[in-house]
MARMARPA-733230 format. One record per residue (C-alpha): residue number from 1; residue in one letter; x, y, z. Coordinates in steps of 0.02 Angstrom, whole numbers, plus 32768, in hexadecimal, padded with zeros to 4 digits. Layout:
<recs>
num | residu | px | py | pz
NUM | a | X | Y | Z
...
</recs>
This chain:
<recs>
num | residu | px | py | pz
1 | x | 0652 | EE5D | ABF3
2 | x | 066E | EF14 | AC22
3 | x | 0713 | EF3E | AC53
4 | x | 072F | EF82 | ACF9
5 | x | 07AF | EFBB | AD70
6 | x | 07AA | EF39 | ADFA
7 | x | 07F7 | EF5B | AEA7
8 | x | 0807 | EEDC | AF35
9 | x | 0830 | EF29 | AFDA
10 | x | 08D6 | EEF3 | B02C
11 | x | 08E7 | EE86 | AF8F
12 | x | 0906 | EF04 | AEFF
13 | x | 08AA | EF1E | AE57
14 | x | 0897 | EEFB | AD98
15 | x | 086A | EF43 | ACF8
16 | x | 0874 | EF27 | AC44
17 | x | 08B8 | EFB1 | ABE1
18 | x | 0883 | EFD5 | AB1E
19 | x | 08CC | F05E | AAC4
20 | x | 08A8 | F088 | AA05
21 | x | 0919 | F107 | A9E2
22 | x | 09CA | F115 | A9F6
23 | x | 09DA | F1A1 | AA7E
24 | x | 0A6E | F1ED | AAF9
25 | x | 0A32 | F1E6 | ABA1
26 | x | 0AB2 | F267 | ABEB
27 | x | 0AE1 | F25F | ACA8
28 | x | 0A72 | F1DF | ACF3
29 | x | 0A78 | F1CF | ADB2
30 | x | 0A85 | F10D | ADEC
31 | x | 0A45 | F10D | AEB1
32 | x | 0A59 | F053 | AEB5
33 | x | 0AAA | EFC9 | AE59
34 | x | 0A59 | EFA8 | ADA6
35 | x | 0A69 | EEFF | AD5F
36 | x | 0A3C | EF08 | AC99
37 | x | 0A44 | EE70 | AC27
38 | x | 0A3D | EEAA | AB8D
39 | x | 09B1 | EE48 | AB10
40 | x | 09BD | EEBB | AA69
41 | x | 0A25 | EF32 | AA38
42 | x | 0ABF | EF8C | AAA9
43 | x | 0AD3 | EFEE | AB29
44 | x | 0B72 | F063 | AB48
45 | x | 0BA8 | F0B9 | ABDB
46 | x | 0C11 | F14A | ABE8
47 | x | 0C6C | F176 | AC7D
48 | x | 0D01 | F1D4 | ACAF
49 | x | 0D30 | F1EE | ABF7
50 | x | 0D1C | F12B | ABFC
51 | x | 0CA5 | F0B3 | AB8A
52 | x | 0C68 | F015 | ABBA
53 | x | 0C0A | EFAE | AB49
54 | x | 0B90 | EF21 | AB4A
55 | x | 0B51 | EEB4 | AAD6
56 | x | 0A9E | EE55 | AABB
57 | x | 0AA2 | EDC8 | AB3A
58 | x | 0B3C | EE18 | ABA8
59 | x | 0B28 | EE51 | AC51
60 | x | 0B36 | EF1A | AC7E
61 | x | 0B5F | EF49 | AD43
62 | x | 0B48 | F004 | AD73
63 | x | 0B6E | F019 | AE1E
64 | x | 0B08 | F085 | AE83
65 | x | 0B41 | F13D | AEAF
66 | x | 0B7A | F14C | ADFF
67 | x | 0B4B | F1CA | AD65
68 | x | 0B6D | F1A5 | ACC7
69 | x | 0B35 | F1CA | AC06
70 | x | 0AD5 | F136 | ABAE
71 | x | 0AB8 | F10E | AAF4
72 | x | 0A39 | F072 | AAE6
73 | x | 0A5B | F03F | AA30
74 | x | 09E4 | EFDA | A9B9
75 | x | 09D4 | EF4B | A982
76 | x | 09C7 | EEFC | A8C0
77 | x | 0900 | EF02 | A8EE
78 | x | 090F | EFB2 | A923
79 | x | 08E9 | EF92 | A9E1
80 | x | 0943 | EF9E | AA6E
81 | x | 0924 | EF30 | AB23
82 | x | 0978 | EF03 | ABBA
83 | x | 0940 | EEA3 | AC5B
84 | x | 095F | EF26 | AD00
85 | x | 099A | EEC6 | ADA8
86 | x | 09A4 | EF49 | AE22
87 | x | 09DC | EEE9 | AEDD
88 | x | 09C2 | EF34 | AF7C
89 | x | 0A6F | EF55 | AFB5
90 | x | 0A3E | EF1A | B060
91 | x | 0A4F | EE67 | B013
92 | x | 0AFE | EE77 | AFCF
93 | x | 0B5B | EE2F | B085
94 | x | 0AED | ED9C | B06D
95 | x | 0B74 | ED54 | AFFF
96 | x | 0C0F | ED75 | B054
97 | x | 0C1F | ECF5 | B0C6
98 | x | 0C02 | EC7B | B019
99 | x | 0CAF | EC19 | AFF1
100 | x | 0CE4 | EC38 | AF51
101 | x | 0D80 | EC15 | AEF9
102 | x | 0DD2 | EC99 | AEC6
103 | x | 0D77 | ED0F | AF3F
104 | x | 0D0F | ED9A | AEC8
105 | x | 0D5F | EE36 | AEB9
106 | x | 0CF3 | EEDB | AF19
107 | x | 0C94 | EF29 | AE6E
108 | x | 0CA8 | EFF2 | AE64
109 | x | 0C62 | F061 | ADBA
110 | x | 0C2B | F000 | AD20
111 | x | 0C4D | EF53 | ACE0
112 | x | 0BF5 | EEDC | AC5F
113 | x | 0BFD | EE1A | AC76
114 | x | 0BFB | EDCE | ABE1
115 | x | 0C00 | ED09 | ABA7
116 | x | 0B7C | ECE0 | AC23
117 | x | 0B47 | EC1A | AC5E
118 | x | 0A97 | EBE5 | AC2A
119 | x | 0A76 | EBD0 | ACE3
120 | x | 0A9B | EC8E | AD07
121 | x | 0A0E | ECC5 | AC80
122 | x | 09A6 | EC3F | ACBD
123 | x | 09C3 | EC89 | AD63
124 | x | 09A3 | ED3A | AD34
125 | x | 0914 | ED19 | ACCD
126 | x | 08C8 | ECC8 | AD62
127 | x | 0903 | ED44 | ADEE
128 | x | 08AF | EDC9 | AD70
129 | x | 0801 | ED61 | AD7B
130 | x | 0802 | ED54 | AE29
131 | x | 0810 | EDFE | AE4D
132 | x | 078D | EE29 | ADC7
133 | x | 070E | EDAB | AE18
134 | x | 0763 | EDD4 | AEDC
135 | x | 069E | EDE2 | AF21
136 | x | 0687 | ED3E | AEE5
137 | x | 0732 | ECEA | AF1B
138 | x | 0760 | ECC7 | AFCB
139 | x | 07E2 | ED53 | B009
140 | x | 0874 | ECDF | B02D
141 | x | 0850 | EC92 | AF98
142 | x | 0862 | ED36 | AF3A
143 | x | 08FD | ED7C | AFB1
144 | x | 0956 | ECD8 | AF88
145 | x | 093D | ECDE | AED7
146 | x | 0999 | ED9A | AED4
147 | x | 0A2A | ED56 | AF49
148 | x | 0A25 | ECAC | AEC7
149 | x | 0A5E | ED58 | AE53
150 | x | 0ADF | EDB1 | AEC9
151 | x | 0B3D | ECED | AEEA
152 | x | 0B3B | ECC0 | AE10
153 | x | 0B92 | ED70 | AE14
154 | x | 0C1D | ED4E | AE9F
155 | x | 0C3B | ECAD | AE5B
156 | x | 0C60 | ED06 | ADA3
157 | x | 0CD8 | ED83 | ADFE
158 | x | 0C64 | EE0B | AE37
159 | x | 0C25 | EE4C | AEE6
160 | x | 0BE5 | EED9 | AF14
161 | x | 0C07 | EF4B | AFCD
162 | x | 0B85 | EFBF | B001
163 | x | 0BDC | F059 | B007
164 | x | 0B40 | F0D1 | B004
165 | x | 0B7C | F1A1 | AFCA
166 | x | 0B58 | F21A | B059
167 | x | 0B83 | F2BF | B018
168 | x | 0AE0 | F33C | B01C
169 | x | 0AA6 | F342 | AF77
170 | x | 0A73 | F272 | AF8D
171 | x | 0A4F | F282 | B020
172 | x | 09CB | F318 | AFE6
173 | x | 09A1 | F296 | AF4D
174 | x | 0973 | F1F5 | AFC7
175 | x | 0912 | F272 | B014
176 | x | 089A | F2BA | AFA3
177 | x | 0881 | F1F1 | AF72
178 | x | 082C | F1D7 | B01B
179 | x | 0786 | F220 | B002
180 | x | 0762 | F228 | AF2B
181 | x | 06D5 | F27C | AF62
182 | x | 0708 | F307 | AFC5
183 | x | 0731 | F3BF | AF9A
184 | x | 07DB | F3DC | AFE4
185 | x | 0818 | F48B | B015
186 | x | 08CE | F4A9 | B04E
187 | x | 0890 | F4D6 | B0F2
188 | x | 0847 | F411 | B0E5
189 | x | 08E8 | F3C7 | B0B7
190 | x | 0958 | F42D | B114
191 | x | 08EB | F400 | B1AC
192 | x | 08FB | F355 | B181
193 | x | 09B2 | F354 | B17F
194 | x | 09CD | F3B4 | B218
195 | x | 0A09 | F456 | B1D7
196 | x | 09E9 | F4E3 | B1B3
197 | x | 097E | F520 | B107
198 | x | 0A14 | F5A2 | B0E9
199 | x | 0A9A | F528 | B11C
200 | x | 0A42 | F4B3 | B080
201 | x | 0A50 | F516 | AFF6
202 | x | 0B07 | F555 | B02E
203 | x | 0B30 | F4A5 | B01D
204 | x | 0AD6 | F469 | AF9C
205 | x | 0B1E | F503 | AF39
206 | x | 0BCB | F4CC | AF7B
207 | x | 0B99 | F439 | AF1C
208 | x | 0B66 | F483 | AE86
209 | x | 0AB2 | F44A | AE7F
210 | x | 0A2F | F49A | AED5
211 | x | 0980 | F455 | AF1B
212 | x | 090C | F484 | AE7F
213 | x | 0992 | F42E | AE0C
214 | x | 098C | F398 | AE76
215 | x | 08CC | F395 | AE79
216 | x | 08BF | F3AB | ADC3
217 | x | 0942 | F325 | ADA6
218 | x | 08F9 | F2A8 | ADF8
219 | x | 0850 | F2BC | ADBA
220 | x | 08A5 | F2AD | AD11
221 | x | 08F3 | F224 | AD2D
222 | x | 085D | F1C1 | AD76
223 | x | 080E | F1F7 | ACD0
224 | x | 0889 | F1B8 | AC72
225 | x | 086E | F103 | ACCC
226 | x | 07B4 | F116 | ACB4
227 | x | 07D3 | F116 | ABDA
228 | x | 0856 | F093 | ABEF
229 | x | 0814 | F014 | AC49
230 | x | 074A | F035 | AC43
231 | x | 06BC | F032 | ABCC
232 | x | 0664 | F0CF | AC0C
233 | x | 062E | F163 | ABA2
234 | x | 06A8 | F1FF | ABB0
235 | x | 061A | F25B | AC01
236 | x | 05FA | F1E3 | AC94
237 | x | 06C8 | F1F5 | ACAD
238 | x | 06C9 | F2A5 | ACA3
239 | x | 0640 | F2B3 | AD32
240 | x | 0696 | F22D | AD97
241 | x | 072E | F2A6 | AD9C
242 | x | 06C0 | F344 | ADC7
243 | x | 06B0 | F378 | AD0F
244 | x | 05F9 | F3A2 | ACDE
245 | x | 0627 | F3ED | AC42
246 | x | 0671 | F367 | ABBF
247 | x | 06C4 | F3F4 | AB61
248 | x | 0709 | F444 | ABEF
249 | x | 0751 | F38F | AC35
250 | x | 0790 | F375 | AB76
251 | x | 07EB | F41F | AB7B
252 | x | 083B | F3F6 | AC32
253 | x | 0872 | F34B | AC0A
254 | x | 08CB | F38F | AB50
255 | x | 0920 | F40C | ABAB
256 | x | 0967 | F391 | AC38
257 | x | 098C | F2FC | ABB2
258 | x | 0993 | F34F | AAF8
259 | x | 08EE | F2F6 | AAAF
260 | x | 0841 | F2E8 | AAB2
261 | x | 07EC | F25A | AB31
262 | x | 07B1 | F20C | AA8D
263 | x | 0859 | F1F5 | AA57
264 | x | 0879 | F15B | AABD
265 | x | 07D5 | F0E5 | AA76
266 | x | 07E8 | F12C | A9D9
267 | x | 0749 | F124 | A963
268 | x | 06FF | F078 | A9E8
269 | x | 0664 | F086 | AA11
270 | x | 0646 | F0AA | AAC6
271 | x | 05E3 | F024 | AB52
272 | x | 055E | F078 | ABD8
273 | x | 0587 | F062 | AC70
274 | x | 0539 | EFD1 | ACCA
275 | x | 054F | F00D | AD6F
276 | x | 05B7 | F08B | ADE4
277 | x | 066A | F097 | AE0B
278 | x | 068F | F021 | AE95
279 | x | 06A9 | F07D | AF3F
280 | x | 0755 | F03D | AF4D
281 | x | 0797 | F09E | AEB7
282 | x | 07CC | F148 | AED7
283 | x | 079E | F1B7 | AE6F
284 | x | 07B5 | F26F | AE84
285 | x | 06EF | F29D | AE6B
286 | x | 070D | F35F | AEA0
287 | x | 06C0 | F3F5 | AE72
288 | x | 06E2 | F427 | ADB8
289 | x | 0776 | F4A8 | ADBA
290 | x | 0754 | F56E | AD9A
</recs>
């Protein structure tokens, strides 16, 4: 089966992710809450001068609206995977009013769960199918499986708050999500956040980013997704992230991450595409940059 990044609206998404080669994936932006349970190899996560580590078959929680450094390690077999649980954080009060003893403690930054009941990976194997067959599950059935997820993880000491980052530059990210299609100017975005195009860059730059940095970031990153957790060619992800040019999407994404878009399938041979991105995932399909 081809792998595929599968999104359920107001429910959340999943992927599986393969690596081949050992890489650092430096300062990765988390919009939402990423559940990873780790199936081969490790994954650590630095933070804050901080490492957190997780195991094959532990549980690893980054909480959205952070950005952190990540080294997926190998396994003996020379593969690393993890299954992705990403909940829409609209879901999260759906457990509070649940009466557990001791009451969960709110979850900030990055934590791994380790030690986990059968029923949990039964649980998250099956919340993972759901969402991967959603147009062919009923949508309760699918928005109960996720909060099934979100209740397992209050009643093993974990709950999240939605406590969504407002400062400009996410707010300028969020934005150029809303239409992967579209070729946003500053006088677009600024426009779009009530202000003024001069008053964006003054704050963006008060920020220390600026609106071409933030474009080129997150088409980057939504490359980066693409070789993770997809079988498509590195030509077909290049043109979904407005690169026409291989080489000149190769060159872009070595300068932003320090390898090649090879490096992270190794020598595995590559899967056509059996059919287009869904609609629901946004991808930054822009012009290519000058």
């Amino acid at each position: 089966m081809e792998r595929s990044i599968n999104l359920c609206p107001g429910v959340g998404a999943s992927a599986q992710i393969i690596q081949h080669t050992e890489l650092l994936l430096p300062s990765l932006y988390f919009e939402q809450t990423n559940l990873f349970l780790i199936q081969q190899g490790q994954t650590r996560i630095r933070r804050n001068r901080q490492e957190v580590v997780a195991q094959a078959g532990e549980l690893l929680i980054v909480e959205g609206g952070q950005t952190v450094d990540i080294i997926n390690s190998l396994s003996d077999r020379g593969t690393f995977s993890c299954q992705l649980l990403i909940c829409n954080p609209a879901l999260f009060e759906t457990v509070a009013s649940a009466h557990i003893v001791p009451p969960p403690i709110p979850f900030t930054g990055v934590t791994t769960v380790p030690k986990l009941p059968c029923a949990f990976l039964h649980s998250f194997e099956t919340t993972a199918l759901a969402l991967t067959l959603h147009e062919s599950f009923p949508p309760a059935i699918t928005r109960h499986k996720m909060c099934e997820i979100l209740l397992w993880l209050a009643y093993l000491g974990i709950r999240f708050t939605h406590t969504e980052k407002n400062d400009l530059t996410q707010k300028v990210r969020r934005r150029l999500a809303t239409d992967p299609h579209k070729i946003w100017t500053a006088a677009e975005v600024a426009e779009s956040l009530m202000m003024s195009e001069v008053m964006l860059r003054r704050k963006l730059s008060a920020e220390n980013t600026a609106l071409r940095s933030l474009m080129i970031d997150v088409r980057m990153s939504s490359a980066l997704a693409l070789l993770q957790a997809t079988d498509w060619p590195i030509s077909t992800i290049a043109q979904h992230v407005g690169y026409e040019s291989s080489s000149r999407f190769a060159e872009r994404f070595r300068k932003r991450f320090g390898f090649a878009p090879t490096a992270i399938r190794g020598h595995q041979r590559i899967m056509q595409p059996a059919s287009a991105l869904p609609l629901s995932y946004q991808l930054l399909s822009t012009q290519e940059e000058e």
